[in-house]
The first five atom37 places (N, CA, C, CB, O) and aatype in JSON, in Angstrom:
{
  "aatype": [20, 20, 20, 20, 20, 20, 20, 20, 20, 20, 20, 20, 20, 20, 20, 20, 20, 20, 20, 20, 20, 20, 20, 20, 20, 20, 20, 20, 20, 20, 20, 20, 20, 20, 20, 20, 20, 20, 20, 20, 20, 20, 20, 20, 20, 20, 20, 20, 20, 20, 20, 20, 20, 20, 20, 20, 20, 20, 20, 20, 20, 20, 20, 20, 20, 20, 20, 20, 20, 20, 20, 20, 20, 20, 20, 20, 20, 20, 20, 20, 20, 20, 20, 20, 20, 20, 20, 20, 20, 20, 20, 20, 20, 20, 20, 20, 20, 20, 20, 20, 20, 20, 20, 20, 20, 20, 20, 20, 20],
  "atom_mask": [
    [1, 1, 1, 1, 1],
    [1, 1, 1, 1, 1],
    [1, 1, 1, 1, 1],
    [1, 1, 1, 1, 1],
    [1, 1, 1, 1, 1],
    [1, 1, 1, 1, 1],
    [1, 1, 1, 1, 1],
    [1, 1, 1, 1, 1],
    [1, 1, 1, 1, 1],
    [1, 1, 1, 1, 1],
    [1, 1, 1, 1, 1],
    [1, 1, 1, 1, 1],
    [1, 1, 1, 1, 1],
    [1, 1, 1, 1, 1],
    [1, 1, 1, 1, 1],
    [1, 1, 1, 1, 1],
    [1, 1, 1, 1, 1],
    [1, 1, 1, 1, 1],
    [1, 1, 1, 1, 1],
    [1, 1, 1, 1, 1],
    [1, 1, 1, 1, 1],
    [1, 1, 1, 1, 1],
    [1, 1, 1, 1, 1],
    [1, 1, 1, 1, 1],
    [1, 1, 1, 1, 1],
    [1, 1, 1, 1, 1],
    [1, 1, 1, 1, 1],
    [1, 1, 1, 1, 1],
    [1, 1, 1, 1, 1],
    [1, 1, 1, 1, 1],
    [1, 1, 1, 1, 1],
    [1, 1, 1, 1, 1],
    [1, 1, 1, 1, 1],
    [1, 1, 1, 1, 1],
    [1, 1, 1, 1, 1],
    [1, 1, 1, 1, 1],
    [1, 1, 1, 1, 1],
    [1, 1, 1, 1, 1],
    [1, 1, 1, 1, 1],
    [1, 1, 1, 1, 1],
    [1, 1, 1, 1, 1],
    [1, 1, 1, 1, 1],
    [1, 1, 1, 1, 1],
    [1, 1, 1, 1, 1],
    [1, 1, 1, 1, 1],
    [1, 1, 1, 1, 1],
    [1, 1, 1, 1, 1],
    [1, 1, 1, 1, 1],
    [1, 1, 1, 1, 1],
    [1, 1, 1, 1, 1],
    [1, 1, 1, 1, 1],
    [1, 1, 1, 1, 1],
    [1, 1, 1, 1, 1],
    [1, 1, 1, 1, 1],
    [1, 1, 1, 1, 1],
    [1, 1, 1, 1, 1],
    [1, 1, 1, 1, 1],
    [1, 1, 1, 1, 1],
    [1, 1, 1, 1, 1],
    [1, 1, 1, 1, 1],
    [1, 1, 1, 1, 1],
    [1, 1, 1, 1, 1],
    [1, 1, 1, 1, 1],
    [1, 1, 1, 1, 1],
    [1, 1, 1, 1, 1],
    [1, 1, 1, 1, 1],
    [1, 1, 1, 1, 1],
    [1, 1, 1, 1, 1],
    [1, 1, 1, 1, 1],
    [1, 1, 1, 1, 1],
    [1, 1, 1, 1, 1],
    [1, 1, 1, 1, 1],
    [1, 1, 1, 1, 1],
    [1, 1, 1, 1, 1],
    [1, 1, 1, 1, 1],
    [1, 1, 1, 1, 1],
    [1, 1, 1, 1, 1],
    [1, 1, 1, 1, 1],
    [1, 1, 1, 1, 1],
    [1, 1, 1, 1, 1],
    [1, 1, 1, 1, 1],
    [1, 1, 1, 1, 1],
    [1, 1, 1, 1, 1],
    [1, 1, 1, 1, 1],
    [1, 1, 1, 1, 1],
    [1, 1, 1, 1, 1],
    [1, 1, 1, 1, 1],
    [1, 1, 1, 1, 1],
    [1, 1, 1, 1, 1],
    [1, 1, 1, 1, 1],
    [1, 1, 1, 1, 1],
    [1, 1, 1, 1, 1],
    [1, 1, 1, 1, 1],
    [1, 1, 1, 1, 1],
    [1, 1, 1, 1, 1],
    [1, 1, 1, 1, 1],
    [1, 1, 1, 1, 1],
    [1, 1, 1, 1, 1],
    [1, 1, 1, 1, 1],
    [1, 1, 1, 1, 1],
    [1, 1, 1, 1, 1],
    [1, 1, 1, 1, 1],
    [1, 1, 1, 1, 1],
    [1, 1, 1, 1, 1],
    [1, 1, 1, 1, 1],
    [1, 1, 1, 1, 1],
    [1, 1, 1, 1, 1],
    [1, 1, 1, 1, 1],
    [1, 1, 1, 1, 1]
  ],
  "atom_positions": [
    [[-15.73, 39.94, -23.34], [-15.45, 38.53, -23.54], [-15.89, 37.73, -22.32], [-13.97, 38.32, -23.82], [-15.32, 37.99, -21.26]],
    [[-16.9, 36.74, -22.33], [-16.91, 36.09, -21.59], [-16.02, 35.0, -21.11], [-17.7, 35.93, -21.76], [-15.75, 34.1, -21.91]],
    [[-15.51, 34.96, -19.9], [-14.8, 34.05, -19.23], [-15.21, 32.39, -19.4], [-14.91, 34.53, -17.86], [-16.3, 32.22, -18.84]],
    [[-14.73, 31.17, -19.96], [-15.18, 29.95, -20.08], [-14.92, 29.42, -18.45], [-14.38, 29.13, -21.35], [-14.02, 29.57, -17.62]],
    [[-16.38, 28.63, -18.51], [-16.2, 28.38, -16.83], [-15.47, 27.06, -16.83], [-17.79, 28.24, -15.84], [-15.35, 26.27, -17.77]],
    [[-14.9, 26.97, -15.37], [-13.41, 25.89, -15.76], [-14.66, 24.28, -15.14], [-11.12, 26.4, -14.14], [-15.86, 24.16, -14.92]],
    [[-13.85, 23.67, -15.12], [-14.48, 22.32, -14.84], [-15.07, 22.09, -13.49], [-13.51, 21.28, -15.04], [-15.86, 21.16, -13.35]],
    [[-14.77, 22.8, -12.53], [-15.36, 22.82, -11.21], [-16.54, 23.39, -10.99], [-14.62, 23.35, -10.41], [-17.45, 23.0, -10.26]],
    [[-16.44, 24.63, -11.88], [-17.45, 25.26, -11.57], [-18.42, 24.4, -12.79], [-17.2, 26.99, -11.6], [-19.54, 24.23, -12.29]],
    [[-18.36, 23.86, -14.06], [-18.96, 23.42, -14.61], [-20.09, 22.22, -13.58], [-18.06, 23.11, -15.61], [-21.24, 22.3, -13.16]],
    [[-19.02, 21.22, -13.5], [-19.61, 20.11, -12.21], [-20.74, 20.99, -11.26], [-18.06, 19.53, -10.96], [-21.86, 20.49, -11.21]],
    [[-20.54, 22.18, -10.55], [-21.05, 22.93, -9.79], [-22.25, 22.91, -10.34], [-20.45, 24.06, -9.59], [-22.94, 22.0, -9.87]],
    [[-22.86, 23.64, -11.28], [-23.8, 23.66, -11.93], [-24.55, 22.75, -12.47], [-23.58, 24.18, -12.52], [-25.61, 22.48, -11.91]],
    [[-24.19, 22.11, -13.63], [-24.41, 20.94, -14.22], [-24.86, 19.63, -13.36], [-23.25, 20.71, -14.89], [-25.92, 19.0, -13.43]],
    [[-23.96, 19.46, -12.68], [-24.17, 17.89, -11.77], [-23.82, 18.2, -9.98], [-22.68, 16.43, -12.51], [-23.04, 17.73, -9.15]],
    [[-24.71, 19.08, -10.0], [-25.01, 19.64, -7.99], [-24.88, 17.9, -7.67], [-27.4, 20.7, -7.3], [-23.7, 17.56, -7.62]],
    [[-25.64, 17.01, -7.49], [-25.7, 15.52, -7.2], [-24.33, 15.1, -7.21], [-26.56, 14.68, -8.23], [-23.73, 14.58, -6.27]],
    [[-23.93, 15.33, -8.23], [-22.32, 14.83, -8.14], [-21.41, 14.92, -7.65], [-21.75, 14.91, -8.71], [-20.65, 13.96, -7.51]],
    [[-21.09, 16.47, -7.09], [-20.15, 17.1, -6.44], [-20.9, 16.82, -4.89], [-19.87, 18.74, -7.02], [-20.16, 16.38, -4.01]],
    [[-22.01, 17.02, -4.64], [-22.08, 15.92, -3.45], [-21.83, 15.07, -2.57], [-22.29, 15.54, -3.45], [-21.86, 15.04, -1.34]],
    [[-21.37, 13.86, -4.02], [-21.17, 12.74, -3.92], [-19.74, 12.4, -3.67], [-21.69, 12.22, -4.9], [-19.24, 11.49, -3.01]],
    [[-19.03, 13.61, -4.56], [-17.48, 13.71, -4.19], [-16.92, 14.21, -3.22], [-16.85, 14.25, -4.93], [-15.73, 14.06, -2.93]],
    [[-17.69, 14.85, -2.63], [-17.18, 15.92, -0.96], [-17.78, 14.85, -0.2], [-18.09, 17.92, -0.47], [-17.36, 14.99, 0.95]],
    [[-18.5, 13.9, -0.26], [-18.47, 12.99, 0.48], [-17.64, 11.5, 0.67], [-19.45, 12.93, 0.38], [-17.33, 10.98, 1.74]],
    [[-17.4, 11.05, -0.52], [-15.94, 10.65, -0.9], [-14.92, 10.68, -0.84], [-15.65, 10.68, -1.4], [-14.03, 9.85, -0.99]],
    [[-14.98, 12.33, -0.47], [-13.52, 13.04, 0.17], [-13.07, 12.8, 1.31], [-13.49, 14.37, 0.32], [-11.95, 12.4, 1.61]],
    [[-14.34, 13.14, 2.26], [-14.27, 13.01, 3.4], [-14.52, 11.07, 4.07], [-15.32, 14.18, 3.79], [-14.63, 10.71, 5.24]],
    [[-14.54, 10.2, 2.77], [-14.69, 8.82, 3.31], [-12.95, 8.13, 2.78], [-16.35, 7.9, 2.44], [-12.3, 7.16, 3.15]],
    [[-12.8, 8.81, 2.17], [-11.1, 8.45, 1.98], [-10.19, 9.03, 3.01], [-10.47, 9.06, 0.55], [-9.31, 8.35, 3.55]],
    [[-10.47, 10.69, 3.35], [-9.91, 10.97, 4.71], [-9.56, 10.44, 5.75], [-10.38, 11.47, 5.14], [-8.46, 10.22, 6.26]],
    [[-10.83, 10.21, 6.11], [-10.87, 8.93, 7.06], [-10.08, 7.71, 7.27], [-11.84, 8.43, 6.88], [-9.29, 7.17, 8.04]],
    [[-10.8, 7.54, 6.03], [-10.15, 5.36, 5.85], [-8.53, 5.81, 5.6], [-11.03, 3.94, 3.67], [-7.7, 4.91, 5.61]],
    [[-8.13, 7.08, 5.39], [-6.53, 7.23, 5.6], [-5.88, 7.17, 6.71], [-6.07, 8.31, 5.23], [-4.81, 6.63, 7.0]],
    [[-6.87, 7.96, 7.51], [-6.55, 8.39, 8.85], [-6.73, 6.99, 9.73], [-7.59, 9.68, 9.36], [-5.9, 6.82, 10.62]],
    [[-7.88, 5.86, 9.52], [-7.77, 4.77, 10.21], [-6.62, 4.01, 9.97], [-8.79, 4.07, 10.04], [-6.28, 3.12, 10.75]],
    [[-5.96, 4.31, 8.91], [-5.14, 3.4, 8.17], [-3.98, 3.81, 9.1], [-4.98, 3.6, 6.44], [-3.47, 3.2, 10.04]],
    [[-3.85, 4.43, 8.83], [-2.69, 5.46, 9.69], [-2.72, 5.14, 11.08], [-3.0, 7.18, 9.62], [-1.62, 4.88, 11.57]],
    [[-3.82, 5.11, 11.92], [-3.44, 4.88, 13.28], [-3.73, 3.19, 13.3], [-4.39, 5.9, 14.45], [-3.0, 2.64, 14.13]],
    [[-4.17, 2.75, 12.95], [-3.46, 1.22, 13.25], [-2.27, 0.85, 12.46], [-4.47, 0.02, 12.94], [-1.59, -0.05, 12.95]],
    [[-1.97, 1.24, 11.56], [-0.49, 1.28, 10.76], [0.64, 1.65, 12.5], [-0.48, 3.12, 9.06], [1.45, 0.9, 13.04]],
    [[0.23, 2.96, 12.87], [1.18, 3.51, 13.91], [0.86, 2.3, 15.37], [0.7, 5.47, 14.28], [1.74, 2.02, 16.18]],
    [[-0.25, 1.86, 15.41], [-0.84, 1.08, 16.65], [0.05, -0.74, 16.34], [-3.1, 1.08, 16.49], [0.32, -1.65, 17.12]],
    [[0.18, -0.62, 15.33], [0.91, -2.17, 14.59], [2.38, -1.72, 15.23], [0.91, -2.38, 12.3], [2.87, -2.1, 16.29]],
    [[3.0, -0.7, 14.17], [4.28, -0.52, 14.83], [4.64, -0.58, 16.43], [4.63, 0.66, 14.42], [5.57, -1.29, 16.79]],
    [[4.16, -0.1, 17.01], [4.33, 0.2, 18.36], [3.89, -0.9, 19.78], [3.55, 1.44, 18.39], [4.28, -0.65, 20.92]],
    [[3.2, -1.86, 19.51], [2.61, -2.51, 20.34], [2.51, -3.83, 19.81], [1.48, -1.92, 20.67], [1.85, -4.53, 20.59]],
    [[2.98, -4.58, 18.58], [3.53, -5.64, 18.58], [4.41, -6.1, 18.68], [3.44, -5.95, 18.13], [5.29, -5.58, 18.0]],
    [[4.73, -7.03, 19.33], [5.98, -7.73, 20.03], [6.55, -8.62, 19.1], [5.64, -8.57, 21.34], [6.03, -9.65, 19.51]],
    [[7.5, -9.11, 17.78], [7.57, -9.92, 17.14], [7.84, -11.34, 18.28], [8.53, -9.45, 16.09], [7.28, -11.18, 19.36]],
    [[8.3, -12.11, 18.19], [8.31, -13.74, 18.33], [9.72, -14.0, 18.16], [7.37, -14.64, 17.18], [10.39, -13.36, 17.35]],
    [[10.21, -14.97, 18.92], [11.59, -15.24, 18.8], [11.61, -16.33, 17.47], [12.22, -15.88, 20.32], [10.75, -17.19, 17.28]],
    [[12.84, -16.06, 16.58], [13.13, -16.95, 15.54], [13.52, -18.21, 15.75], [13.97, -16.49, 14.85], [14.18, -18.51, 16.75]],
    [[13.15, -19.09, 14.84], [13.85, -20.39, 14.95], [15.51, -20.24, 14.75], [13.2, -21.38, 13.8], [16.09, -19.76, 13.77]],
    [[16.05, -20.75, 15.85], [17.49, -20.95, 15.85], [18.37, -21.57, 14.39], [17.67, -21.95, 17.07], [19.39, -22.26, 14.47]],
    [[17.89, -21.27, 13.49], [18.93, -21.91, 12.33], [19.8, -20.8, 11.48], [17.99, -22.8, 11.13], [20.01, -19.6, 11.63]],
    [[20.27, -21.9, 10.42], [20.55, -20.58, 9.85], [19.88, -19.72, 9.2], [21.3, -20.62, 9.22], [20.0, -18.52, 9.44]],
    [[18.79, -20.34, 7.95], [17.95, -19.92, 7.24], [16.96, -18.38, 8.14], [17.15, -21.37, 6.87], [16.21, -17.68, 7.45]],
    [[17.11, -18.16, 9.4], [16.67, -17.31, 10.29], [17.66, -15.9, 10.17], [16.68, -18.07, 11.72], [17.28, -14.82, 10.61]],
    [[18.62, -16.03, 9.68], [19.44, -15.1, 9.85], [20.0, -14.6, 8.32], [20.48, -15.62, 10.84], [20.29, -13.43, 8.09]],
    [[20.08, -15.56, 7.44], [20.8, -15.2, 5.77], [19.69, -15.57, 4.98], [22.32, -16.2, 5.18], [18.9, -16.51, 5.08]],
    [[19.82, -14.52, 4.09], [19.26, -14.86, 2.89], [19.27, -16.32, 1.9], [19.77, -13.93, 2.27], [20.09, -17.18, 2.24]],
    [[18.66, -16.52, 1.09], [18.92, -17.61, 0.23], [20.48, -17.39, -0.69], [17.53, -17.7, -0.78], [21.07, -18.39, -1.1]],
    [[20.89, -16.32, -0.87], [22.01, -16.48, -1.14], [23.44, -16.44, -0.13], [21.96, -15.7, -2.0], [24.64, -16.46, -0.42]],
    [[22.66, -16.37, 1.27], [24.02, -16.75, 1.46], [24.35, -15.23, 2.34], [24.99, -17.13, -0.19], [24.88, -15.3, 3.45]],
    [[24.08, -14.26, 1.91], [24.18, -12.85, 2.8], [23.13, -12.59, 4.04], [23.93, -11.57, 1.75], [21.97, -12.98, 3.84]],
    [[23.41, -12.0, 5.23], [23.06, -11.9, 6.1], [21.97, -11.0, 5.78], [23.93, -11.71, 6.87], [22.18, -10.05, 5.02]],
    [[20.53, -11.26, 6.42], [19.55, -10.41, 6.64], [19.88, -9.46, 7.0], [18.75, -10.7, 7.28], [20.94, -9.36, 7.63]],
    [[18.85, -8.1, 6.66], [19.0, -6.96, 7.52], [18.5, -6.59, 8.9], [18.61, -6.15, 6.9], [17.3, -6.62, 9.15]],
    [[19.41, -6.24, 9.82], [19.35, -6.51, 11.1], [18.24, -5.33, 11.24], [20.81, -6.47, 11.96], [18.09, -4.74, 10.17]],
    [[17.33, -4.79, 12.42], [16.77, -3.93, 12.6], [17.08, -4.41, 14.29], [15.38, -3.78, 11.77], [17.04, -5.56, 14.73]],
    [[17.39, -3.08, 15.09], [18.06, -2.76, 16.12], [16.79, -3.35, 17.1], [18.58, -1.12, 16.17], [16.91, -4.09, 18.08]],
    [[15.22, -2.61, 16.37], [14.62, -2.5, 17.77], [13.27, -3.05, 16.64], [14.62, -0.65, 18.89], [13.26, -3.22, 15.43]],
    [[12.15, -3.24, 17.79], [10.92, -3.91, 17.26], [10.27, -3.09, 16.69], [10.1, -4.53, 18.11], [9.64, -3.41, 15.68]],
    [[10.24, -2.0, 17.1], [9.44, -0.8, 16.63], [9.87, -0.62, 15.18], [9.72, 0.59, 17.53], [8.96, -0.13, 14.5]],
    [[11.43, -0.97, 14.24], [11.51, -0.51, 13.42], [11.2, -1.72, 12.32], [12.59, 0.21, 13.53], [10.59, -1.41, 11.29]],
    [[11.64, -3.14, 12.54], [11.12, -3.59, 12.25], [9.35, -4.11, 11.88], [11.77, -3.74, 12.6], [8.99, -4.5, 10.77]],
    [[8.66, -4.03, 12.79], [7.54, -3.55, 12.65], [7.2, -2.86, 11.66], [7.31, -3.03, 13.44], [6.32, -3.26, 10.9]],
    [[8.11, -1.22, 11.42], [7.71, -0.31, 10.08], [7.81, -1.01, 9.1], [8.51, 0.88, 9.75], [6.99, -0.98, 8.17]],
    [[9.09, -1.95, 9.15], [9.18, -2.63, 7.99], [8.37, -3.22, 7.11], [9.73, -3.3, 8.16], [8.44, -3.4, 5.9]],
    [[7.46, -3.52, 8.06], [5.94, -5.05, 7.64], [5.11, -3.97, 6.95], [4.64, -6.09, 9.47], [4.81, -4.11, 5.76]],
    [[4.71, -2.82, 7.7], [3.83, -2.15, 7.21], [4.35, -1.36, 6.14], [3.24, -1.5, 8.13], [3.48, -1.02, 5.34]],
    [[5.48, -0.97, 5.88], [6.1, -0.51, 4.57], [6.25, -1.23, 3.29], [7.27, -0.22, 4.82], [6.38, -0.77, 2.15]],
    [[6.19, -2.77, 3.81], [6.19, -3.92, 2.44], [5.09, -4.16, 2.25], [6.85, -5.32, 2.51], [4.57, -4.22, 1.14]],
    [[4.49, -4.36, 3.42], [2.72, -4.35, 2.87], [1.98, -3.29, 2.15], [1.78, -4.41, 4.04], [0.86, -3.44, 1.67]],
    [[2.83, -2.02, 2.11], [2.11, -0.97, 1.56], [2.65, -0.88, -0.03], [2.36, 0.42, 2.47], [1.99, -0.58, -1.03]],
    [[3.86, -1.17, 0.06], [4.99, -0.43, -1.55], [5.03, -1.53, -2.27], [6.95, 0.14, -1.34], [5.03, -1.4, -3.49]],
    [[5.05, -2.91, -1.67], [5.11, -4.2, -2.35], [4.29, -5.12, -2.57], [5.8, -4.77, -1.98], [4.32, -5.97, -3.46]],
    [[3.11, -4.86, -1.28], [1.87, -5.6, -0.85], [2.01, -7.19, -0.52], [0.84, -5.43, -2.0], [1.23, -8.08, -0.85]],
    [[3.17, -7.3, 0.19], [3.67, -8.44, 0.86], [3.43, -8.51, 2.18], [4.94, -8.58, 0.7], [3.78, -7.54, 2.84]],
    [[2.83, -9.58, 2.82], [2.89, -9.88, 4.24], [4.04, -10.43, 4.65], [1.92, -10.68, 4.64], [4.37, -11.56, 4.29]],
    [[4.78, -9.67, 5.46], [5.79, -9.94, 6.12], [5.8, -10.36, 7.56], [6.42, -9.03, 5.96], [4.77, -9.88, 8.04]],
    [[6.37, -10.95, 8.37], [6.99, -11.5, 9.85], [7.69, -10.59, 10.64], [8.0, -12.61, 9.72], [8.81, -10.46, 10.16]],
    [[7.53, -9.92, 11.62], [9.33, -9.59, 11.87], [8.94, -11.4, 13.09], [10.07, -7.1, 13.18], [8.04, -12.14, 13.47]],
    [[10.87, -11.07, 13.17], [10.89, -12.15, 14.33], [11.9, -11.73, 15.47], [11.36, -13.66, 13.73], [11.84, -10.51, 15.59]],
    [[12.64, -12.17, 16.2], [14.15, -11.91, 16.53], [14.62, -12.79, 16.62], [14.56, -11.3, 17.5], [14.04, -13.82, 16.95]],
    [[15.94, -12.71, 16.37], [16.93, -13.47, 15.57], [17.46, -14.37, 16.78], [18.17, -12.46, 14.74], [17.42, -13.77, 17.86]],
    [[17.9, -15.53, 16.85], [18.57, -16.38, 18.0], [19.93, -16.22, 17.91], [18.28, -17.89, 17.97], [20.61, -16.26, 18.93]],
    [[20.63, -15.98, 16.38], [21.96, -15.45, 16.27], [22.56, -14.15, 16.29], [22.31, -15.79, 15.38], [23.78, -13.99, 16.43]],
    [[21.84, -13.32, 16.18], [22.08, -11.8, 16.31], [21.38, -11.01, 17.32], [21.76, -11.18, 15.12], [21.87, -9.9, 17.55]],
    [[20.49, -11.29, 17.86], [19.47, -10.54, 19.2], [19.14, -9.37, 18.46], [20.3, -10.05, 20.92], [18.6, -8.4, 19.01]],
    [[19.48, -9.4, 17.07], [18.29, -8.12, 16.6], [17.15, -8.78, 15.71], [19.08, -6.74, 15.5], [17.06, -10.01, 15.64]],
    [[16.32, -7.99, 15.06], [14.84, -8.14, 14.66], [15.25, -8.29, 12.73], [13.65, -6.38, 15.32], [15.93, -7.53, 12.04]],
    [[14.8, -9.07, 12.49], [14.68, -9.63, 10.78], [13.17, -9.21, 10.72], [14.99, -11.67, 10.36], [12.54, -8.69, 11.64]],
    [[12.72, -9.51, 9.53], [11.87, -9.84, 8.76], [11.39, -10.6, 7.48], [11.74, -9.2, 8.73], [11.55, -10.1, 6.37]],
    [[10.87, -11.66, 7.63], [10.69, -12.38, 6.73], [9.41, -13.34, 6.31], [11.61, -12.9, 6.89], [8.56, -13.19, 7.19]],
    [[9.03, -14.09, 5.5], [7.6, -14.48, 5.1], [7.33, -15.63, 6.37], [7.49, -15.19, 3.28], [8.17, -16.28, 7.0]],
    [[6.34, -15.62, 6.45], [5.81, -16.62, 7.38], [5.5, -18.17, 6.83], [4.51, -16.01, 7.89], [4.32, -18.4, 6.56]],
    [[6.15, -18.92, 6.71], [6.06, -20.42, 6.47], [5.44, -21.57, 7.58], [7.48, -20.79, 6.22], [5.75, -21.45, 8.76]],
    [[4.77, -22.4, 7.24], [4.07, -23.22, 7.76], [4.26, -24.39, 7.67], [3.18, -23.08, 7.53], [3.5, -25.18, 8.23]]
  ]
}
């Protein structure tokens, strides 16, 4: 009985050009992960957020509940790059004038 050849090895044969094209693809997504990744880690670590405007709207939500505090810049920071990634929102951090810890929130003009 001959063995049916599975789809890799089919590609292999059939479309040499193709699989080529995909081990090179491979290795251009690798990459653009890996760049992603160290300025993702280079963002966290070496931006300084900005002190908040002293109000309230700086510190509570629109309803009325207090933002979530983040202790240090570094984690806030993750924050931006975690909403920009799961939600694809540009976020702010800032620090807070009422709490001396780090928020995050949209940037208004």
């Amino acid at each position: 009985m001959d063995k049916k050849p599975n789809f890799i090895q089919r590609l292999k044969t059939e479309h040499p050009k193709f699989m080529k094209n995909a081990a090179f693809l491979g290795k251009c997504a690798f990459w653009g992960a890996s760049v992603a990744i160290a300025a993702g880690t280079a963002y966290v670590f070496c931006n300084q957020p900005k002190d908040g405007k002293n109000s309230w709207r700086a510190h509570h939500k629109r309803n009325g509940q207090p933002k979530v505090m983040h202790k240090t810049a570094e984690s806030a920071n993750f924050q931006v790059i975690k909403d920009l990634v799961v939600h694809r929102t540009l976020m702010k951090p800032y620090q807070c004038q009422t709490c001396g810890g780090y928020h995050v929130g949209h940037e208004y003009k």
